[in-house]
C-alpha positions in Angstrom: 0.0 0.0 0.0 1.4 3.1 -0.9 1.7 6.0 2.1 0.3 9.2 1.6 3.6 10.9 0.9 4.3 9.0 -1.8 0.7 9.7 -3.2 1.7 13.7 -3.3 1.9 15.0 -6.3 4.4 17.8 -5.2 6.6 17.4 -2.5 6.4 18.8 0.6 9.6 21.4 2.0 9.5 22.2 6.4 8.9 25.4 7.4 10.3 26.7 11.4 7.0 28.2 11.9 7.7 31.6 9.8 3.8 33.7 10.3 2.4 34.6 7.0 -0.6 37.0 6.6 -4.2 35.4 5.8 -7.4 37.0 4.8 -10.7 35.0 5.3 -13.4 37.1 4.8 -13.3 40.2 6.4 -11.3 38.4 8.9 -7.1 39.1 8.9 -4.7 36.5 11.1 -1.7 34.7 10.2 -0.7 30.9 9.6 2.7 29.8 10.6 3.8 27.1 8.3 4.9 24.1 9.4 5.5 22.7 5.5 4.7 24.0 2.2 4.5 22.7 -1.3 3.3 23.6 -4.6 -0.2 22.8 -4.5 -0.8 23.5 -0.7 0.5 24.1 2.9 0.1 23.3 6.6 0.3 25.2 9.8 -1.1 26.7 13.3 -3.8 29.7 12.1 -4.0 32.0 15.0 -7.8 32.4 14.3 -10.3 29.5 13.2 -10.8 28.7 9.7 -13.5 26.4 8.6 -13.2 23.6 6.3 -14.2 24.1 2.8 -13.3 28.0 3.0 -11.4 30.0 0.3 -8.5 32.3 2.1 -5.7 34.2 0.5 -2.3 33.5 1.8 0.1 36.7 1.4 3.6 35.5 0.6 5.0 38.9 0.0 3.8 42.4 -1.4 3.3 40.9 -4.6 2.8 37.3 -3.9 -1.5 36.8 -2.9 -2.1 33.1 -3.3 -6.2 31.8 -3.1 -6.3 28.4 -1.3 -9.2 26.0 -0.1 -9.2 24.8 3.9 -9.0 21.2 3.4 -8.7 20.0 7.1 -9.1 21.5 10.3 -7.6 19.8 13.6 -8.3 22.3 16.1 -6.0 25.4 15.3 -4.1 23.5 12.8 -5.0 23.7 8.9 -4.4 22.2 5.3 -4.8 24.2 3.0 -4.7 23.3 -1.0 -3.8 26.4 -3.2 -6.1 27.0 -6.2 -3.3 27.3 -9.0 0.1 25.2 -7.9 2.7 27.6 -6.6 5.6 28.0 -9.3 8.2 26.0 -7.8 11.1 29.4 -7.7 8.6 30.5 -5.4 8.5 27.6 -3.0 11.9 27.4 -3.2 12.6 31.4 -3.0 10.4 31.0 0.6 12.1 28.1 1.7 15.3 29.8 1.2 14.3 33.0 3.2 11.8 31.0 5.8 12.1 27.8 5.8 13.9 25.0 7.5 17.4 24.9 6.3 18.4 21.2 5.9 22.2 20.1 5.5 24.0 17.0 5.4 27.4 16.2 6.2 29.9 14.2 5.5 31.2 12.0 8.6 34.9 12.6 8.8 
């Protein structure tokens, strides 16, 4: 049986937490990622958001991303972007946000 990671179609990158600005509605809080890929993202909203909802996540001045709540579990969210995220972008936020992950060579 195949795991649901390997049933992704884009791969998933960690986030430390970074806030990002939401707007649902009228309402305005922030989501601090804990992973974000292409086609969607997970974190702790500091406000509730209903499943089935359409936010915008703000991932810059110029970057204003729609995406559907997919899951709720308590103040943690999945969300599922309307258009994928071009992957420069993912990988532009990861590099100024994310979790930086190395490996070394054991000497």
């Amino acid at each position: 049986m195949d795991s649901p990671e390997s049933l992704r179609v884009h791969p998933r990158v960690p986030f430390r937490g970074h806030p990002f600005q939401v707007l649902a509605g009228k309402m305005n809080c922030s989501i601090r990622l804990r992973d974000l890929s292409c086609g969607g993202a997970s974190g702790l909203c500091d406000e509730p958001l209903d499943v089935g909802s359409f936010i915008t996540v703000c991932f810059g001045r110029e970057n204003f991303v729609e995406a559907e709540v997919r899951w709720v579990e308590r103040m943690s969210v999945g969300l599922k972007f309307t258009h994928p995220l071009a992957p420069g972008l993912v990988r532009r936020l990861h590099q100024s946000h994310g979790e930086f992950v190395t490996t070394r060579r054991k000497r």
